[in-house]
C-alpha positions as CSV (number, residue, x, y, z in Angstrom):
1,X,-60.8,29.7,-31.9
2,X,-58.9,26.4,-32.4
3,X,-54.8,26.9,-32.9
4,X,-52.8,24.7,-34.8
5,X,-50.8,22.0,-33.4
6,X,-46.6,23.1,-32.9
7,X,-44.8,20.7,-35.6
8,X,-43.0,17.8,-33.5
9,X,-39.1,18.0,-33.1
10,X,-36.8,15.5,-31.6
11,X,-36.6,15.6,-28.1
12,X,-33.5,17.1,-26.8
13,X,-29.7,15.2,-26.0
14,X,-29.5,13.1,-23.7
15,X,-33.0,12.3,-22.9
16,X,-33.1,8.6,-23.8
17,X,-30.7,7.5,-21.3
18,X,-31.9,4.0,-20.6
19,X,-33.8,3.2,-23.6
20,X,-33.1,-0.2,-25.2
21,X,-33.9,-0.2,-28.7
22,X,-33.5,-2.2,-31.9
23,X,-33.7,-1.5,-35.4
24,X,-33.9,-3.6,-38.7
25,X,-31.9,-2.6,-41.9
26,X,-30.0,0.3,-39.8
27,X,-26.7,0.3,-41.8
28,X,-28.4,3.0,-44.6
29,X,-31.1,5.5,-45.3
30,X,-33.5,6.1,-42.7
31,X,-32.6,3.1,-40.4
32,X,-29.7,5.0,-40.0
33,X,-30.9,8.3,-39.4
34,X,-33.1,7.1,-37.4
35,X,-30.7,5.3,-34.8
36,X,-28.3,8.1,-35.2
37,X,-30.8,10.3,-33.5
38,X,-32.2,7.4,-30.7
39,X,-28.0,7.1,-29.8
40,X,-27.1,10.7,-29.9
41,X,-29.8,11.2,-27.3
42,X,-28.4,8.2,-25.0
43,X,-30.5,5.1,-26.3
44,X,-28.5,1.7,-26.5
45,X,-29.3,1.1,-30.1
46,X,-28.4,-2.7,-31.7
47,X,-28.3,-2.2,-35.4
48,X,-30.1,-5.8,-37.1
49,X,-28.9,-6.0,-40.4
50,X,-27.9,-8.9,-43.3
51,X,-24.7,-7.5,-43.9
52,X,-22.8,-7.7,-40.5
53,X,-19.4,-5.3,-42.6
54,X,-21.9,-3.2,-43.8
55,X,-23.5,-2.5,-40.2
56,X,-19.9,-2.4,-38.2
57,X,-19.2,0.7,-40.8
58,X,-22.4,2.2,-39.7
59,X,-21.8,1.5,-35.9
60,X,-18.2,3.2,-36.1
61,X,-19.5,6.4,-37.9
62,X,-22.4,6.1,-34.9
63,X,-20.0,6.0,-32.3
64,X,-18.2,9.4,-33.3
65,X,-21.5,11.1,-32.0
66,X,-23.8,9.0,-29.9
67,X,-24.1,9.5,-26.2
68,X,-25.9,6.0,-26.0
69,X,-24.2,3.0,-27.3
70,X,-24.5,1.4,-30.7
71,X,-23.8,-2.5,-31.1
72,X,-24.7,-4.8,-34.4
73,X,-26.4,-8.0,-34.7
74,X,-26.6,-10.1,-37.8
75,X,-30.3,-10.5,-39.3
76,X,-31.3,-12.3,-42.1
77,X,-35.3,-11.5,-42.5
78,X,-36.1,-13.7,-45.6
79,X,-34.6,-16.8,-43.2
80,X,-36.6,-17.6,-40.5
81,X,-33.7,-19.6,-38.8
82,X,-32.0,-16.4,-38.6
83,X,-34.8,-14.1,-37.2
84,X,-35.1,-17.3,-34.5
85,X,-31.1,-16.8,-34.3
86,X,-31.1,-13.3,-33.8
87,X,-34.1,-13.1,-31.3
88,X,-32.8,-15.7,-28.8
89,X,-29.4,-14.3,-28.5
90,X,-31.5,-10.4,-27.6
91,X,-33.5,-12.9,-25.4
92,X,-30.4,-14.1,-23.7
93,X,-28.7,-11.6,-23.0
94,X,-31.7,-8.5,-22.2
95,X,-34.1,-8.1,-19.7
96,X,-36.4,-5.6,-21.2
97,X,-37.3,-3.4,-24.6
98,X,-38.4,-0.6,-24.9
99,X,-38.2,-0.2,-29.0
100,X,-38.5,-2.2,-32.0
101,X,-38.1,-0.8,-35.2
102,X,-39.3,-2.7,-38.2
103,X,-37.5,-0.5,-40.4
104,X,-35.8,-2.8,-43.1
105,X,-36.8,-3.7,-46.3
106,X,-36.1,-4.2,-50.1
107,X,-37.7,-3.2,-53.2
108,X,-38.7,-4.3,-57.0
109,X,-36.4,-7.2,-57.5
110,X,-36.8,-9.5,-59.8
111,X,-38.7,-12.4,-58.7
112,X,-37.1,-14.6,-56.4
113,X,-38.7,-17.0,-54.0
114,X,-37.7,-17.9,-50.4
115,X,-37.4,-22.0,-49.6
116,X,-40.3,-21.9,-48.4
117,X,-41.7,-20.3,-51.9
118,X,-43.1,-17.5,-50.6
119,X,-42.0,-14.0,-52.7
120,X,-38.5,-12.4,-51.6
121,X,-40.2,-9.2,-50.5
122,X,-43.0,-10.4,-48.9
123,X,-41.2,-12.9,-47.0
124,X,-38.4,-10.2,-46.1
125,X,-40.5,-7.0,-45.8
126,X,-43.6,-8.6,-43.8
127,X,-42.9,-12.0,-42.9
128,X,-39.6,-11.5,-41.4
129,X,-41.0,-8.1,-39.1
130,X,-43.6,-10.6,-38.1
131,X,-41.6,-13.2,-36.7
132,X,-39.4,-10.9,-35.4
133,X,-42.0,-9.2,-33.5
134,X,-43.5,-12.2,-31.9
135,X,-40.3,-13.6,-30.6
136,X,-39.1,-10.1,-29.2
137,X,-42.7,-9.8,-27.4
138,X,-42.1,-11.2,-24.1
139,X,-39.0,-8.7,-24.0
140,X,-41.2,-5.6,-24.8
141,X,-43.7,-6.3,-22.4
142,X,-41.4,-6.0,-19.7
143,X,-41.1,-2.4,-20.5
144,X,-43.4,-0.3,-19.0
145,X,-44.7,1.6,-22.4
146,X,-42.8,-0.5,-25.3
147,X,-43.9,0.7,-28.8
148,X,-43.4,-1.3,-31.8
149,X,-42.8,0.9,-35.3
150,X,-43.4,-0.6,-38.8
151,X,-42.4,1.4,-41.5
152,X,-44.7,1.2,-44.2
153,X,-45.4,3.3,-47.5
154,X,-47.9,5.2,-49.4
155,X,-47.5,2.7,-51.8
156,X,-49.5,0.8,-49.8
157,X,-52.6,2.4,-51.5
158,X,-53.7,0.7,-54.0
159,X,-52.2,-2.4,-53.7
160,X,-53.5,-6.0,-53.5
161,X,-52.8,-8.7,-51.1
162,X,-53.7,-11.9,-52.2
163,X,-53.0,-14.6,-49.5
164,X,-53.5,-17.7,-51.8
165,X,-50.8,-16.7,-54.0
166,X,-48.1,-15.3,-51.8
167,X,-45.4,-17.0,-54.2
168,X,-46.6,-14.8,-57.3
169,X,-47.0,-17.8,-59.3
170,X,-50.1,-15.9,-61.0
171,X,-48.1,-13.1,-61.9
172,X,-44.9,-10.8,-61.1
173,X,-44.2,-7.0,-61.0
174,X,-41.7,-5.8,-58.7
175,X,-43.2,-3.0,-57.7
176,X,-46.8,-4.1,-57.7
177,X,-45.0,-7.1,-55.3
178,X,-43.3,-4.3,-53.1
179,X,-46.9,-2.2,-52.5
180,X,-48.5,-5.5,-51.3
181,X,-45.8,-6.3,-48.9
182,X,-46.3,-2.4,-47.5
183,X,-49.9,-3.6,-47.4
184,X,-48.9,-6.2,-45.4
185,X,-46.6,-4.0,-43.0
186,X,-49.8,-1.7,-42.2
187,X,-52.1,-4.3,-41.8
188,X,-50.0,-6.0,-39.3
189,X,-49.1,-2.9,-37.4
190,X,-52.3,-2.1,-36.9
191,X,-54.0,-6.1,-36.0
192,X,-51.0,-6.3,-33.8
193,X,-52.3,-3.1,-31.8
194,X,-55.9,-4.2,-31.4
195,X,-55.2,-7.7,-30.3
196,X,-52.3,-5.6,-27.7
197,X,-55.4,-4.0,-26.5
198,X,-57.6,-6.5,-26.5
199,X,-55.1,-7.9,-23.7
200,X,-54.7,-5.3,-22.2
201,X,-51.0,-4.6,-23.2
202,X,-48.8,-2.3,-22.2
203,X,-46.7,-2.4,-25.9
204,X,-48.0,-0.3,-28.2
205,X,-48.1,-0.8,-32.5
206,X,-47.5,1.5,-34.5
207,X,-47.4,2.1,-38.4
208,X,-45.2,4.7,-39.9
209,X,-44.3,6.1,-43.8
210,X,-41.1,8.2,-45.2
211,X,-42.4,10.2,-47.9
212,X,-40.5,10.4,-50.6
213,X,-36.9,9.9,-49.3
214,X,-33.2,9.7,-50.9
215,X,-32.2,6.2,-49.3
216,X,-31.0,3.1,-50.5
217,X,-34.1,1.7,-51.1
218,X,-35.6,4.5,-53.5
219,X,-32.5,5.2,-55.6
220,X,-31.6,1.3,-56.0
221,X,-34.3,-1.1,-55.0
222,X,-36.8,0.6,-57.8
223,X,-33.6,0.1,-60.6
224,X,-33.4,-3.5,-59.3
225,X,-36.4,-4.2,-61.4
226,X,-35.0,-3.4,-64.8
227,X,-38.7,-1.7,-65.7
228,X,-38.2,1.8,-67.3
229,X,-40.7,3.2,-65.1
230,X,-38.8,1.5,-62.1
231,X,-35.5,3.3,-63.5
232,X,-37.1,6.4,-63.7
233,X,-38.5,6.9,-60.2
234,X,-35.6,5.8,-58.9
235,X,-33.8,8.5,-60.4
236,X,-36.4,11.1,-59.7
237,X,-36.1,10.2,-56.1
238,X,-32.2,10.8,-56.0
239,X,-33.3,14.2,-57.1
240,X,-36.2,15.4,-55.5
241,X,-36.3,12.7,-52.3
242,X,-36.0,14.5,-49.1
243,X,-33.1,13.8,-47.0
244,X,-32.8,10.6,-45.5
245,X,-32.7,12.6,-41.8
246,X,-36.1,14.1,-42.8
247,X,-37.2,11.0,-44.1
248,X,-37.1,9.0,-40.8
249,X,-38.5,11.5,-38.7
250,X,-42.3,10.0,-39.1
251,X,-40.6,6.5,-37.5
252,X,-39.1,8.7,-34.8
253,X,-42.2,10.7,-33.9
254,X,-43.9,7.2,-33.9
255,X,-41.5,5.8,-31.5
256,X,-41.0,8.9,-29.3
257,X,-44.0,11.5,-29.9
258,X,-46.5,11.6,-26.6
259,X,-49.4,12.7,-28.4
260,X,-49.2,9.1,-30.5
261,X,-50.9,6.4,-29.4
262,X,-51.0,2.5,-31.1
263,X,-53.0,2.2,-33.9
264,X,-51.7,5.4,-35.2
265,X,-50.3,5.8,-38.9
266,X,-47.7,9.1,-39.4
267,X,-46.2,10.4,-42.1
268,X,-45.2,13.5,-43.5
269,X,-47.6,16.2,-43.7
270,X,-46.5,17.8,-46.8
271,X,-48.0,17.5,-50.2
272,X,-49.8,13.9,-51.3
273,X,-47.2,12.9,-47.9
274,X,-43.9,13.2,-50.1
275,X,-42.4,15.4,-47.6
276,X,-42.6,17.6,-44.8
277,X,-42.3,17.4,-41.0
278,X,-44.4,14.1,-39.6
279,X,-47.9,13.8,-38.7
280,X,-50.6,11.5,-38.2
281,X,-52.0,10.3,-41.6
282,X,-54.6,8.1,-42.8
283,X,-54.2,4.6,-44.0
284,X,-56.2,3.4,-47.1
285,X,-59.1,1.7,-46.8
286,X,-57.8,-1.4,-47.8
287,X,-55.2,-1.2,-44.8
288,X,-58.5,-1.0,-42.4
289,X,-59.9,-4.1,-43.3
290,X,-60.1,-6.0,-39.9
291,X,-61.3,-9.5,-41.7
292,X,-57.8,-8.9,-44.1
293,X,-55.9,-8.2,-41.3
294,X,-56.9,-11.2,-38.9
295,X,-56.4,-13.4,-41.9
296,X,-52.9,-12.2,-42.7
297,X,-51.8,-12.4,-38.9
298,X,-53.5,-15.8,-38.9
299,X,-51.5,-17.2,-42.4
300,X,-48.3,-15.2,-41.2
301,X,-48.4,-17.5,-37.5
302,X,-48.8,-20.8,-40.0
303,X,-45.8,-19.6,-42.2
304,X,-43.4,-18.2,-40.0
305,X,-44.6,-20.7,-37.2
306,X,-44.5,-17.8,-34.5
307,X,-47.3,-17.6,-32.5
308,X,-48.1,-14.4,-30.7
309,X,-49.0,-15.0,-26.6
């Protein structure tokens, strides 16, 4: 007779003494959450966010509790020259990772266009985590079982990724825009792994989802948009969202749970994944396409003009 499987919990204080660990967008929400657990338990956590006030705010309140340390570092995903800026100073100054959290992101703006045209949240969401992730590689290969976390969404399902027309120039919703940059996240998490494997890698790539979570990005980014249906689910979410502690335990079970291996999706286990404690989930179909995926990773190299080893 087959048992279930004991619900994950966070492992206990002080255990990730030594870890080195960075994550995107970790001033709010579930960045925050998320590091605020990694540095109560000892990690050295660097915070990579846009707004360098913002994250000093978040480091101080960190600092009241963690064990581990907490530093900032100023990151700028929709500009490339930043994500270069941001990696070679890491590069500099570390000799190994064992993290990397692709946690940041925004949601249903209106449209806006990077320099080099490419849409705001595609370029930040996906574009950005891939560069990111290419230039930190060396660095998490010289850890002896680095993992790499993209935080996707269920809104990935259903969306549309159309490579020729990254710019929306056909055609703009916010949140159809935010679903195929999610899209985007998961197929990347999940390419990166299999080429990782494929060279026989030590750094594993993983994808993770919130649920339905009271951040930042659910209660403002969908309001952004203007759209009535954007207004309303952003005040459903301040509502009925989980907490943002609950909400980042999926990317915290992807970074630290044993039974997860890369290639792995996890999210919470609750109903339609809103909520509940973290598990592994299935991507959509869509998200498994290995032709979509190798073409993204192969536009994303021309675009960002990172190339992964």
């Amino acid at each position: 007779m087959s048992t279930k499987p004991a619900a994950w919990t966070l492992p206990p204080f002080g255990s990730l003494d030594g870890l080195r660990v960075i994550v995107t967008g970790a001033n709010s929400g579930i960045g925050f959450e998320a590091v605020r657990a990694l540095a109560d338990r000892g990690a050295a956590v660097t915070l990579a966010c846009r707004n360098h006030e913002k994250a000093s705010v978040a480091r101080d309140e960190l600092l009241r509790t963690a064990s581990g340390s907490v530093d900032v570092g100023k990151l700028d995903l929709a500009d490339l020259a930043s994500v270069e800026a941001f990696a070679s100073s890491i590069l500099e100054k570390e000799s190994k990772l064992d993290l990397l959290i692709n946690n940041a992101g925004i949601m249903g703006p209106p449209l806006s266009r990077t320099r080099d045209g490419i849409e705001l949240q595609f370029a930040t969401n996906h574009l950005g985590h891939f560069a990111l992730t290419g230039r930190l590689l060396p660095l998490l290969s010289e850890a002896p079982a680095a993992r790499v976390v993209t935080v996707s969404s269920n809104l990935h399902k259903g969306a549309v990724l159309d490579l020729e027309d990254l710019g929306s120039f056909k055609s703009y919703s916010g949140q159809k825009a935010y679903g195929r940059s999610k899209l985007a996240n998961l197929l990347f998490a999940l390419e990166l792994d299999r080429r990782l494997r494929a060279s026989s890698s030590s750094v594993a790539s993983i994808g993770a989802h919130p649920g339905w979570s009271q951040s930042n990005l659910a209660t403002n980014g969908p309001i952004a948009g203007k759209g009535q249906l954007s207004t309303i689910l952003g005040s459903v979410a301040s509502h009925l969202g989980q907490k943002s502690s609950n909400g980042a335990l999926p990317t915290l079970y992807g970074a630290l749970g044993t039974d997860v291996e890369g290639g792995d999706y996890v999210g919470p286990s609750g109903l339609m994944e809103l909520w509940g404690k973290p598990r592994k989930v299935e991507p959509s179909t869509t998200a498994r396409d290995r032709q979509l995926a190798a073409a993204l990773f192969q536009k994303s190299e021309a675009l960002t003009g990172v190339t992964f080893p």
